[in-house]
N, C-alpha and C positions, 0 to 999 in steps of 0.2 A: 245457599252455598255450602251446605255442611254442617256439625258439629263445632263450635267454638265460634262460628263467625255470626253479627249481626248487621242489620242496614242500619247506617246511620242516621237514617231518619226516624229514627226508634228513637225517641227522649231515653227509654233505660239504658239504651247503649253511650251514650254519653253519659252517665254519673260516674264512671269508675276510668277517664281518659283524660288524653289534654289536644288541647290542639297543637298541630304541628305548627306552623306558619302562621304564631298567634302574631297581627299587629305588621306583616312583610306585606302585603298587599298581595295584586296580580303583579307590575310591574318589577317591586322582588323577588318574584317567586323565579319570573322570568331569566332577570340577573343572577338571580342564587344557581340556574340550570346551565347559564350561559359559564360561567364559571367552575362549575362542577365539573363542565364537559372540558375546558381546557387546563384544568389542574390533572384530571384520568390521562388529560390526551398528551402532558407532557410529563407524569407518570410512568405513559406505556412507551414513550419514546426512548425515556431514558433505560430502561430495562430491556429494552428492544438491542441499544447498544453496547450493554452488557450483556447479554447473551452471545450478542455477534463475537464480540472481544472473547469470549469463553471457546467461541466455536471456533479460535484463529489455531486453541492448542491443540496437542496430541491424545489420541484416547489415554485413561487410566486405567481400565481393570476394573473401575471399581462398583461397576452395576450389581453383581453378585454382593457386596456387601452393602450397600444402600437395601436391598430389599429382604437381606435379613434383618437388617435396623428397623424397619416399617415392620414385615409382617413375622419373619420367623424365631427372629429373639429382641421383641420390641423392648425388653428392660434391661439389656445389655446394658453397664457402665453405670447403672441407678445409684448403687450403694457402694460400690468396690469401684478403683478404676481398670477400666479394663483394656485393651487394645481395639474394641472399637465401641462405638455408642445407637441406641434403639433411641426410636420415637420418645420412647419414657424420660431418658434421661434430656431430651430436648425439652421435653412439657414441665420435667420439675425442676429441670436449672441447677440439677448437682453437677456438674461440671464449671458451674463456677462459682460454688458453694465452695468447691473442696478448697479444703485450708485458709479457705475465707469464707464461713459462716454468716458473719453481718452481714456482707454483700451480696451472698447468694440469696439470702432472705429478702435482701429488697429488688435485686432482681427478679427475682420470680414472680412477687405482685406487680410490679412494673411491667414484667411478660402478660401476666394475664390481665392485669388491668387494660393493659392497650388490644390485647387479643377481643376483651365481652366488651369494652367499648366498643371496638371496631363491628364485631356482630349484633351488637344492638342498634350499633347506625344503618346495617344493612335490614336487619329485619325489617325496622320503621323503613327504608329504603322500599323492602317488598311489599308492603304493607300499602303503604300511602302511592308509592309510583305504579305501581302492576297491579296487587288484587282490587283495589278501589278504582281504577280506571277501568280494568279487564272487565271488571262486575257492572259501573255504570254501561259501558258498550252491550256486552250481551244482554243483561236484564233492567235497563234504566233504572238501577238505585247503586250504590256505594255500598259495599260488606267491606266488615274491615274483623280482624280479631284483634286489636290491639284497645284491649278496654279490659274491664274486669278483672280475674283473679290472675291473666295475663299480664295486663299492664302491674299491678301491685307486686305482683314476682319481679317482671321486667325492672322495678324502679328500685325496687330493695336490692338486687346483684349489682345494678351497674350503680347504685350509690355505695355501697361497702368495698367492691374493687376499686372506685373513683376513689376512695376515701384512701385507701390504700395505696394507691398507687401514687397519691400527692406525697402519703409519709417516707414513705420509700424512695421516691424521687427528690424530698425534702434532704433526707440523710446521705443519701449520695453526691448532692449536689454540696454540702456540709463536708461531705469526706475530701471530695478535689477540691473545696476552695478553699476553707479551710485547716485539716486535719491534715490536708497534705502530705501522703506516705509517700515514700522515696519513689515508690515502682511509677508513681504517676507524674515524673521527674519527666517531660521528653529532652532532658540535657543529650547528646550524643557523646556515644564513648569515644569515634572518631572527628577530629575537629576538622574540619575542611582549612586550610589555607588561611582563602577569601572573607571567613567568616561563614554564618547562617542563622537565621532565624527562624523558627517555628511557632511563631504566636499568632499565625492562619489556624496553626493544629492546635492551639487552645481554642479561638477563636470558632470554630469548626465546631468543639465537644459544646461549649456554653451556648450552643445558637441552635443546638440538637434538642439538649436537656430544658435549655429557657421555653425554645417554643413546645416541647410537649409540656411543659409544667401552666402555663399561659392556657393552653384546648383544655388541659383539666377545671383551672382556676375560674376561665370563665364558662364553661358548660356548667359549673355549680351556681355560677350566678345566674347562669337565665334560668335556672330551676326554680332559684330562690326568688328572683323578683318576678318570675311567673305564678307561683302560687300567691306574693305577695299581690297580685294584680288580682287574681282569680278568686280571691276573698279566705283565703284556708280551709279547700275544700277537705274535707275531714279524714276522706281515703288517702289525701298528702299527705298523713303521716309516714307512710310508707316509703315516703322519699326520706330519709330519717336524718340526710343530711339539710337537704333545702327548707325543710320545714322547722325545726328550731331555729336555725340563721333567720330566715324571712322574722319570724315572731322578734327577733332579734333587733334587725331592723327596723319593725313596727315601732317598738319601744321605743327606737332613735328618735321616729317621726315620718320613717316612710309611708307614705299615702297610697292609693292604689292608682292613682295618676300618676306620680311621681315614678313608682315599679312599672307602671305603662310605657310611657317615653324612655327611662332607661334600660327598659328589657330590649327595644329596638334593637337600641345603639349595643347592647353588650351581645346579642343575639348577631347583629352584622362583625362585629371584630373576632366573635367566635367563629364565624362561617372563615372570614379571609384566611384566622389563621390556622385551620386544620385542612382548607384547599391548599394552603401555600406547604403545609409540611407534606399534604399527600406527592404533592409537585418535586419539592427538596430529597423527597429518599432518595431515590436513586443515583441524586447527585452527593452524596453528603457519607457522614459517619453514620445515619440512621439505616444506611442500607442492609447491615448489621441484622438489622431485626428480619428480613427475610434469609441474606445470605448465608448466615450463621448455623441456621439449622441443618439447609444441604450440605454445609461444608462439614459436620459434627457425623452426619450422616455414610459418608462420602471417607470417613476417616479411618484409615484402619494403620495401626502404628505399628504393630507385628511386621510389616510390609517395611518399615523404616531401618531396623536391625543389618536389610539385604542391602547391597546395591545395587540402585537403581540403575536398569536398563538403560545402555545408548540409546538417543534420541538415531533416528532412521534417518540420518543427515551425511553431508559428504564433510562434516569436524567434528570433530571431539567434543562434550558438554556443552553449554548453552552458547549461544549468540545472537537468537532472533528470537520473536514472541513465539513465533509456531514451535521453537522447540524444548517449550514448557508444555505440559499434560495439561489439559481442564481444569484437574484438582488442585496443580500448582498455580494456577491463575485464579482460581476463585481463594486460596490461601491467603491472596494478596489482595484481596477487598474485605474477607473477613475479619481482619486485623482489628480489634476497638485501642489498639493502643493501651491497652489494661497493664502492662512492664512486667509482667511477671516470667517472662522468659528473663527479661534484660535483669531483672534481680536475681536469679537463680545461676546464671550462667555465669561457670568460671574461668570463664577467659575474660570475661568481662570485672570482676572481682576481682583478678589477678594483674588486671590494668590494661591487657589485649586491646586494640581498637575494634573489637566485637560487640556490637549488641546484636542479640537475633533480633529484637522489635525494629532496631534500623536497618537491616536490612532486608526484612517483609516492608517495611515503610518505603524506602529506596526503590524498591522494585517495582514496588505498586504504583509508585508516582513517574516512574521509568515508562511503566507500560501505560499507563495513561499519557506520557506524554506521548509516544510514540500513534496512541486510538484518539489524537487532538484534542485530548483531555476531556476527562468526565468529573473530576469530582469539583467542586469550586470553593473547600478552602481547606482540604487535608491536604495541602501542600506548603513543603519548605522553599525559604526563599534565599538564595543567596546573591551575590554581587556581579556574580560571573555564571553564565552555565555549564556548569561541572557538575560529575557526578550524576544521578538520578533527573539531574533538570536537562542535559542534554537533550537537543531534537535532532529530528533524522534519524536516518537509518544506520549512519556511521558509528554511533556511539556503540563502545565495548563493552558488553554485560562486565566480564568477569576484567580484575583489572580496571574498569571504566568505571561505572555505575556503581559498582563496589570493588573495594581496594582490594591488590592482591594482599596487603598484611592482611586487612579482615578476614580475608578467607584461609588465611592459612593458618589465625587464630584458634579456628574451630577444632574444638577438641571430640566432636562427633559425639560426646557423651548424650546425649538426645534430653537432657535436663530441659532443654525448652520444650521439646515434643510432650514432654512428660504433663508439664506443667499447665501447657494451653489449653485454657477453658474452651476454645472455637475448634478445636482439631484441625490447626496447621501444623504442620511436616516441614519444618526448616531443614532439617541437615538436608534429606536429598537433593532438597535444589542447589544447597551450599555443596556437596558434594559434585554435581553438573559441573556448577560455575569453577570448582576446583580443576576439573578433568581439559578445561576451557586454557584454562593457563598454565597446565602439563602438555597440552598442546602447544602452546604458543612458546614453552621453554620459560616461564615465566613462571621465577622458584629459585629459593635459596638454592645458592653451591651444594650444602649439603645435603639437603633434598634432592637434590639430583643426582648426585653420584650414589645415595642410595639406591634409588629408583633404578639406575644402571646397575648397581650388582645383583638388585633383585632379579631384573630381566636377564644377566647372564649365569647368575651361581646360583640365584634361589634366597639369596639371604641379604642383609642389607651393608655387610664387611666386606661384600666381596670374596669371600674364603672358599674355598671346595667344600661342597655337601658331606665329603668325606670327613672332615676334621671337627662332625657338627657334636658328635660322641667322645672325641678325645677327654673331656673331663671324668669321663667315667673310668679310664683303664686304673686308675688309684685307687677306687674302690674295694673295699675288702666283701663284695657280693656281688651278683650277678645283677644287673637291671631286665626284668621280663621284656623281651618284644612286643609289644601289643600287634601289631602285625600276625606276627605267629602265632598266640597263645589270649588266651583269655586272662585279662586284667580286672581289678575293683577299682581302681583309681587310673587316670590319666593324667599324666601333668605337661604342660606344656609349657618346654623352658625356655624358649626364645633365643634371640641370636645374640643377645648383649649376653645373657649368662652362659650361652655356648662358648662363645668366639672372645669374649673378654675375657684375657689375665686375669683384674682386677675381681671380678664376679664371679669365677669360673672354683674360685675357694667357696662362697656362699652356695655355689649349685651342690659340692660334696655335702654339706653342713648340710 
């Protein structure tokens, strides 16, 4: 078959391997396939309907930067942050490193610990289901390359990222239960009425984190009471974590019967529970781990400074799912709830009923209810259906879904854009849902009558464009026209220091 592979009928190809399916029989092998196939199959269902939900919005533009993030400036955003982010900065997880160091560090073996896990299940996957079948069919024996100087590489990565990825997952899991920093508060800045609870949205993170920390914990055990079975074949030291623990356990009094029958059992609760998380992504907060990258990717924040284009509708800003963009629907699954918008932001600070994280939260669960709900426990619950829990078609984004005070909190200063490790884009959408309830007349008194003198004078006093210079005739010099003449400076003095008495002495000064 090539270079690297041998038949396993070969006694030397067996010293430096293990078996797969030490001790499951035929009839487990059977059930372990049967289950594989319906854990993929309600995997691909679930993403099947997130795509569709994706494909309900409006294009974004944003193909042209997605492909200079992959091929033409893949380390864009690495070190500095930048207005948008390359493949790199996705593989090394400084985007949500920055300003949080600790976290970023364990994100990242977290990232790759589950990244060379997941390729080592596939490899063994090619390995044992395709070249070893493929090879019995064509030439009646079994090739395999997973032996030798292979397997001992193989055992050494995925034992040092496993090892890795437990401490890492250790200290996080440490930091929300424990250490509890504000940002990981989900309090709501605005109170609902009727009340609400969000202890699904805890519930939801600890049932993400538990069961990956669980597919770690026990994949080291069938390692360990596999070699404990298999007698301490000598190239096991290479598994550097399974092989002291097993000796370990030796000492206690484990026997090689004993590691026999409990490698079953730890070997079956290990299969159930990484079919059940492959099953759970799509429905859950771990969806994160695929979503995050395209959305990181997809990000370009230079684009946020503009205002965003009307939706090609017959109203004003949002009202229905189609008249979000892709990028602002996938914005709203991205979300891990990390606070660090809702800490930064000061409207929220200043006591506003703003959080950016509840209103990417609000909407997410808006639009899920509206696609018969996908996710099954990132959702708040209240007494009554108001707000984001609304069904049907009736319910009002702007105003409805989220309050008009919320939105007219926003101080557009993009301190959440700035901050988010995923590359969501709040204000534009906040700005839609703004233009939503300028449609609808839905706005302070005096928000409106600005609005009205801007659309007839230009300025927000209502005054003649003529009177916008009068502070100047008391000058003892001339002010350049920039119009006319070439200037070094521009200043732009606004309509309160034009048109206000009161300011109009601070504009000479």
């Amino acid at each position: 078959m090539g270079a690297g592979l041998a038949s396993l009928t070969d006694p030397l190809a067996l010293v430096e391997t293990r078996p797969v399916f030490l001790g499951i029989g035929l009839i487990g092998r059977l059930l372990f396939y049967l289950a594989a196939t319906l854990s993929i199959a309600a995997f691909g269902y679930g993403w099947w309907r997130r795509i569709a939900k994706y494909r309900r919005g409006r294009p974004s533009g944003r193909g042209a930067v997605m492909w200079q993030g992959l091929f033409s400036r893949p380390a864009s955003g690495v070190r500095t942050r930048g207005d948008r982010y390359g493949v790199a900065t996705i593989a090394a997880g400084s985007s949500v490193g920055r300003r949080y160091r600790a976290t970023g560090v364990a994100h990242f073996f977290i990232l790759w610990g589950f990244v060379l896990l997941f390729l080592g299940t596939v490899i063994l996957t090619i390995d044992v289901d395709v070249l070893r079948n493929v090879s019995r069919w064509l030439f009646g024996h079994e090739d395999s390359f997973f032996h030798g100087p292979f397997y001992l590489g193989y055992k050494f990565v995925l034992n040092t990222f496993g090892l890795l990825a437990v401490v890492a997952l250790a200290y996080l899991m440490f930091r929300r239960g424990v250490a509890r920093p504000r940002q990981l508060d989900y309090a709501r800045a605005e109170q609902p009425e009727s009340g609400y609870s969000r202890l699904k949205l805890v519930v939801g993170d600890w049932i993400f984190v538990g069961l990956f920390m669980l597919i770690l914990l026990t994949g080291f055990a069938i390692e360990t009471l596999r070699i404990v079975e298999e007698g301490f074949p000598a190239f096991e030291k290479w598994s550097w974590v399974g092989y002291p623990t097993g000796r370990l356990l030796q000492a206690w009094g484990l026997g090689q019967r004993q590691a026999a029958d409990a490698h079953v059992v730890v070997w079956w609760v290990h299969a159930v529970l990484a079919l059940l998380f492959v099953a759970y992504i799509p429905y859950s907060k771990a969806m994160h781990i695929i979503l995050d990258g395209v959305n990181l990717l997809a990000h370009d924040r230079s684009a946020t400074p503009n205002l965003p284009e009307p939706a090609p509708a017959d109203h004003a800003g949002y009202a229905t799912i189609a008249d979000f963009t892709w990028k602002e629907l996938l914005d709203l699954d991205s979300c891990t709830k990390c606070g660090r918008c809702h800490e930064v932001c000061p409207a929220r600070a200043a006591g506003a009923p703003l959080s950016p994280r509840d209103v990417i939260l609000d909407l997410r669960q808006w639009v899920d209810t509206q696609s018969n709900g996908l996710t099954l426990f990132d959702r708040e619950q209240r007494p009554t259906a108001t707000g984001p829990l609304m069904a049907g078609t009736d319910g009002v984004i702007a105003g409805g879904v989220i309050s008009d005070r919320t939105l007219w909190s926003c101080t557009t200063c993009m301190a959440c854009v700035e901050i988010c490790p995923v590359g969501i884009e709040h204000v534009p959408t906040i700005v839609q849902m703004r233009r939503a309830l300028v449609d609808a007349g839905t706005m302070d008194a005096t928000l409106q009558s600005a609005l009205q003198n801007l659309a007839t004078q230009g300025n927000s006093f209502g005054k003649s464009a003529r009177m916008r210079a009068r502070w100047t005739r008391t000058l003892d010099f001339t002010i350049a026209d920039a119009r006319k003449e070439k200037v070094r400076y521009l200043w732009f003095v606004g309509d309160y220091a034009s048109f206000d008495d009161r300011l109009q002495e601070n504009s000479r000064l």
